[in-house]
N, C-alpha and C positions, 0 to 999 in steps of 0.2 A: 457226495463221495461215491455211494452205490451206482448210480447214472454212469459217472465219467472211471470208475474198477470196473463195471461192464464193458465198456469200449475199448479202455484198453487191453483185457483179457480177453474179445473178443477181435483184436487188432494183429498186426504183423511186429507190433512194438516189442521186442527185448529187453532193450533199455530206456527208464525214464530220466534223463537228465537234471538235477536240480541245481539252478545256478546263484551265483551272486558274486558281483562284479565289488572287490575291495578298493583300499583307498589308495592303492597304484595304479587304479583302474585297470588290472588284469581279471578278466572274465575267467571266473572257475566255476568247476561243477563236481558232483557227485553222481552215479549212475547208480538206478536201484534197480537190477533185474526185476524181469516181470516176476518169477515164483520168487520173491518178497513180499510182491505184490500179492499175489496169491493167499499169502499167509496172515495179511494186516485184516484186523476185524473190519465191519462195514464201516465202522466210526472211525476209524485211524485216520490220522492225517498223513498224509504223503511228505517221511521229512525222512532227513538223515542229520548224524553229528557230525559237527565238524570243531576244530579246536578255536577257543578265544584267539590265541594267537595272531590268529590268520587276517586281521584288523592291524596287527602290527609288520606286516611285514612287506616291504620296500620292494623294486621291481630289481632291482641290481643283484641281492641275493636271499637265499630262502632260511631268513633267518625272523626273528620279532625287533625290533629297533627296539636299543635305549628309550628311556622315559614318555614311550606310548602309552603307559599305564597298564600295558597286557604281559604275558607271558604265556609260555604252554601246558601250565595247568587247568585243565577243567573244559570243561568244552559247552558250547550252545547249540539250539536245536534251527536247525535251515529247515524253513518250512515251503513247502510249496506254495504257488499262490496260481488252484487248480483252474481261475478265472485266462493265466495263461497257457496254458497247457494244446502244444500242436505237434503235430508227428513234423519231424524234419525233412526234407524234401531229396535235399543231398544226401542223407546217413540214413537208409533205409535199416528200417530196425529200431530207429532211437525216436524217442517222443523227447518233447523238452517242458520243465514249469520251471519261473523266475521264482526266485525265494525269498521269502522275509528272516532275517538273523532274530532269535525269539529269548528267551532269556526266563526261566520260572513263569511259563504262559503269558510272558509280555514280548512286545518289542523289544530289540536289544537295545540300548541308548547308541552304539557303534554299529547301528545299520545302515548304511545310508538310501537304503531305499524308505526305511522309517522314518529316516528326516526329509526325505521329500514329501511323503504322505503328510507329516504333520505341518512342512510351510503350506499344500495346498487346504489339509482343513484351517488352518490358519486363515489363509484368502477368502474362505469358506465363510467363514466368520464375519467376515465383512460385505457380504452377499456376491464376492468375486469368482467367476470361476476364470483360470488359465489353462492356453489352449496352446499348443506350441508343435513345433516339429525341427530334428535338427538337421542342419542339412551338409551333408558330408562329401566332402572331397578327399579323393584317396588314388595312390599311386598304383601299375599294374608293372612290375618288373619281372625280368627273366636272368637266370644266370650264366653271367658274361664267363665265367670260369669254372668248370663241372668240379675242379680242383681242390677253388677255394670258394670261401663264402665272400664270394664277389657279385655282386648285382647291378643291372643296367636298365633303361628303362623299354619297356616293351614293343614300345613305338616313337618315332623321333617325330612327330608331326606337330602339328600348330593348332592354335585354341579352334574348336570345331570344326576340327576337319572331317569329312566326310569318308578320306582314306581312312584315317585313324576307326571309325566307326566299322567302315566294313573291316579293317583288321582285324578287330574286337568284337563280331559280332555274335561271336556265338559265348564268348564267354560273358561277357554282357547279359543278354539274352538269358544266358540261363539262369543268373544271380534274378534277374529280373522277375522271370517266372519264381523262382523258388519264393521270393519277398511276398509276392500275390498271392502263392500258396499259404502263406503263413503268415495274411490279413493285414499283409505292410501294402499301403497302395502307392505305388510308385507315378510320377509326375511326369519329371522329364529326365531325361538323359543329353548329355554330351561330354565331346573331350575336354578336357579343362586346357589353359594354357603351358601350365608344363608337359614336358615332351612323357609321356606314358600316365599323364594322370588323365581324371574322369572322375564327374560329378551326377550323381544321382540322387533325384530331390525326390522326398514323399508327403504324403498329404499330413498338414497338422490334424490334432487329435487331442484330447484330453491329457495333461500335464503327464499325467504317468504313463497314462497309454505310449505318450512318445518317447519318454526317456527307455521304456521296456522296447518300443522298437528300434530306440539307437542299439541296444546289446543282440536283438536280433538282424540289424541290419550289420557290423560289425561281424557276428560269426558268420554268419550268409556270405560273407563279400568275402572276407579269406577263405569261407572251407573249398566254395567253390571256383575259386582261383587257384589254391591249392591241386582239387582234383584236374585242373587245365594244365599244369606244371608254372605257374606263375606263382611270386609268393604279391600280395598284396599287401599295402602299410598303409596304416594313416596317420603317421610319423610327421607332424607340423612342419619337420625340413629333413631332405634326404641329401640333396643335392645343391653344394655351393652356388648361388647368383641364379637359381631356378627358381619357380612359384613354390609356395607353399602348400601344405593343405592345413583348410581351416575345417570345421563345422559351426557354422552359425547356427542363432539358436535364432528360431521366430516365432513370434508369441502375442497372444491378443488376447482382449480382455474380458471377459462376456460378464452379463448380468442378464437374470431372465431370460437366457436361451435367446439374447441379443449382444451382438457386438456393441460395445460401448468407446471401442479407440475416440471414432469419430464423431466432431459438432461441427454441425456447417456453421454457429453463432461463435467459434472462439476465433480469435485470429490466426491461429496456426492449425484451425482443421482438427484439435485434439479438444477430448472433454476435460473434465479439471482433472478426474479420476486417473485419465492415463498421461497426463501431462506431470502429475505426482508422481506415480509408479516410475516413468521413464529418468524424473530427476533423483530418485532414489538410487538405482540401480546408476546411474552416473557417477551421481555422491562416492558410492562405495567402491566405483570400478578398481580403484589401483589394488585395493584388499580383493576384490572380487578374483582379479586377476589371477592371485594363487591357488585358486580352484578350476577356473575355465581355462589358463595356460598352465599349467602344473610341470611343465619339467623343462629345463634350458632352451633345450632346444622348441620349444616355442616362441621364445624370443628373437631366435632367427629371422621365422616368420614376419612378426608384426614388426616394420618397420615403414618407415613416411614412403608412399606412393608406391604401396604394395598392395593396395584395396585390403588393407586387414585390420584398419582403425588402429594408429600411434598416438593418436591425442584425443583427450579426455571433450567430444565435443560430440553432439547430436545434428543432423540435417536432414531435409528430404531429400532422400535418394543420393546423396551424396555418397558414394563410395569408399571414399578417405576418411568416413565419420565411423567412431565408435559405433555408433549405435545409428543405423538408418532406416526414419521414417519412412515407409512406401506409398508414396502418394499413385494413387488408377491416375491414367487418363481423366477422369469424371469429378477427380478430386476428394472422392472417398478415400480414407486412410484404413485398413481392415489390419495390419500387424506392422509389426517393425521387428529389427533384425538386429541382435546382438553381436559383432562380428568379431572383438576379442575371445575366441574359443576356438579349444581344434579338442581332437578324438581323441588326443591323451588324458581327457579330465573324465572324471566318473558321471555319466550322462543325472542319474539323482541326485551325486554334490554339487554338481553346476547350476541346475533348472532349479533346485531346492534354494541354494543361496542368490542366485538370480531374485525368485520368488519373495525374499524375504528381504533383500535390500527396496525392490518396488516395494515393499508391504511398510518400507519403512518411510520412504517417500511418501506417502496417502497418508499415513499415522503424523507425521511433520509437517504437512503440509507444504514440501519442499517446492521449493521454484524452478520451476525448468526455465535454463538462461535462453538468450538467444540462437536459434538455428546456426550452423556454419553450413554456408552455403559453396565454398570453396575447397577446394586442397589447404588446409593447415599450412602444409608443408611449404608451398612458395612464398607465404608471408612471413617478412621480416620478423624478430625478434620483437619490437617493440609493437608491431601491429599486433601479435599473438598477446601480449601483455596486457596491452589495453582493450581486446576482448575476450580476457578470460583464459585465454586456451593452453590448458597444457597439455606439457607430452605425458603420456601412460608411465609407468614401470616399462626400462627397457633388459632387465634381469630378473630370473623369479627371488635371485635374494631381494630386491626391493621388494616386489607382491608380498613375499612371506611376510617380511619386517611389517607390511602395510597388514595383514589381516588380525596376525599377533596386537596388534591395535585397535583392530576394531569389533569394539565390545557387541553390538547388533549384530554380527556376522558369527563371531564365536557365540553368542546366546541364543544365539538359533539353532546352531547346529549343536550345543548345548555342551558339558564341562566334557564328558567322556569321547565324543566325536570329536569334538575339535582337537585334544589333546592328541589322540592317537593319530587326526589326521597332520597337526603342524608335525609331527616327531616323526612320520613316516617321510613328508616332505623336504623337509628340514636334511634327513640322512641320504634322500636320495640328490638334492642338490651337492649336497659337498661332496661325493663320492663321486656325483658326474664329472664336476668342477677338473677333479684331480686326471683324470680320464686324455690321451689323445682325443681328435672329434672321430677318425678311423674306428676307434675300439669301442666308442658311445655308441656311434653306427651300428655296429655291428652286435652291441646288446639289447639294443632298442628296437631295431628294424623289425625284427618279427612277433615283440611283445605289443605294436599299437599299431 
């Protein structure tokens, strides 16, 4: 703490930002001016209070849901976690650290970055490490009406166009540089298929390292769209009969500071290890679902011959699959890609219960079925029957009904998490439900 109260006292920084993204997945913070700082002994920890509450409350209104088990008495301490801690590149003046929810010098049981921590020492336990990165597509729109909250999309061009790129290229660019500033390594770039959206991948990284640079890649990509005059979303569906935006999650499996996806001795190129892990995380999908699609309008998205996995099946490189294996050229397998998920789910409740559905597959010694090597979608009813394949959840009430079920999935994320998380979801479905799709639009669009 001495080392990094010197830099920042001897920095440009005003304000230190402490964050923590709750189970609506809205990223908040708390700012501690620097003479705070000033005033904390050499031993203080960098935290501020914030209220219990704040685990119960829905993205619709700013209130605690019925039977979350919380209310607004009493409050927990948000701690920094000074291992993140980077000046901001866009908002000169502010530094930022990701927070742990702390509770009488413990983890809060309603953290959800504590339940990620504890499924990866979890894998820990089993000599696993995961390694993951998510990778996010998102929309750049401008507004069609200065009037009203009317929005259109920034550019009307086609999947990788080269126009689209020089139209964009400075706002691009600069999100770009800012991520490199603040040790996100970006990969590649380009336009996505719908008309104004745009996908930018970055390098995987250790399980939490990625989930913390989903919340840093998420502010980066609206503050500085925002300062463009564009609002950014990564809203699963904006626009009727247009592409979605997803974020897949990609993940691989190491032991020993080696990859272990891959056997050149199994038939399918997978070791037993990850051929468990991937049938686990299969197993559980439709309950998975109501964490990595978490609000209706995800369901927009994932539908058959949309590349966003509608049926419960695995392939190589297949597009149409839930989950697809990436075979190289060379026939090396290094990760594979989760593609039920987009950026409205909380990047630690996703990759946490991801973790812990595989953890359950290795622990069962579950069977991963045969590959689908096709589109799901063009086989008959009775050919999808006879190998296995079904459709996902095509509404988050089935996901919810499906996790409320699944005892692995809530004893993971343990009695106080899970409860707060189904009662926050729970209220924000039925209140979407009752909603025009206009007026869901229009309270969503710049919350994700």
């Amino acid at each position: 703490m001495n080392d990094i109260k010197s830099k920042l006292l001897n920095s440009k920084t005003q304000f230190i930002r402490i964050l923590w993204c709750d189970n609506a997945n809205i990223i908040r913070a708390k700012a501690l001016h620097i003479n705070t700082l000033k005033k904390m002994n050499s031993d203080s920890e960098l935290s501020v209070g914030i209220s219990r509450a704040q685990q119960g409350v829905p993205v619709i209104y700013d209130g605690v849901v019925d039977d979350s088990g919380l209310d607004p008495v009493g409050e927990i301490t948000l701690k920094g976690d000074l291992s993140t801690l980077t000046h901001l590149p866009y908002a000169p003046g502010h530094s930022r650290v990701i927070g742990d929810m702390m509770e009488h010098g413990e983890v809060w049981d309603n953290c959800p970055r504590g339940f990620l921590k504890r499924m990866i020492s979890d894998a820990q336990e089993e000599g696993l490490k995961i390694k993951s990165a998510f990778e996010n597509e998102f929309y750049l729109l401008k507004q069609a009406d200065e009037t009203q909250n009317d929005y259109e999309p920034s550019d009307f061009t086609p999947f990788a166009s080269t126009y689209s790129i020089d139209q964009n290229v400075e706002v691009i660019g600069e999100i770009v540089k800012s991520l490199i500033a603040q040790n996100v390594q970006v990969e590649q770039y380009y336009p996505e298929s719908g008309q104004g959206q745009h996908e930018i991948t970055v390098k995987y990284d250790h399980a939490l390292q990625s989930a913390d640079n989903q919340i840093v890649f998420r502010e980066t990509v609206k503050a500085i769209s925002y300062k463009k005059g564009l609002l950014a979303s990564f809203l699963p569906s904006i626009f009727p009969n247009t592409a979605g935006s997803g974020c897949h999650i990609h993940i691989s499996l190491w032991k020993n500071q080696n990859n272990i996806l891959h056997d050149s001795e199994d038939k399918y190129g997978l070791s037993i290890v990850s051929r468990q892990f991937i049938a686990g995380i299969l197993h559980h999908l439709p309950a998975l679902m109501a964490i990595t699609t978490p609000i209706p309008r995800s369901y927009l998205r994932i539908r058959p011959q949309m590349w966003s996995g509608a049926f419960r099946v695995w392939g190589f490189n297949n597009r149409e699959a839930a989950i697809r294996v990436i075979r190289e050229d060379n026939g090396n397998i290094l990760h594979f890609e989760l593609k039920t998920v987009d950026a409205s789910s909380n990047p630690y409740l996703a990759l946490g219960a991801v973790i812990a559905a595989g953890m359950d597959g290795i622990r069962k010694d579950m069977e991963l079925p045969e590959p689908v090597q096709k589109d799901p979608s063009i086989l008959t009813s009775d050919e999808r029957n006879e190998l296995g394949i079904e459709p996902l959840p095509d509404n988050l009430g089935q996901a919810l009904d499906n996790l409320e079920k699944d005892e692995v999935l809530l004893n993971a994320m343990g009695k106080k998490l899970s409860k707060s998380y189904l009662a926050v979801k729970n209220a924000e479905y039925e209140a979407l439900l009752k909603l025009a799709p206009e007026k869901e639009l229009e309270i969503l669009l710049e919350k994700y």
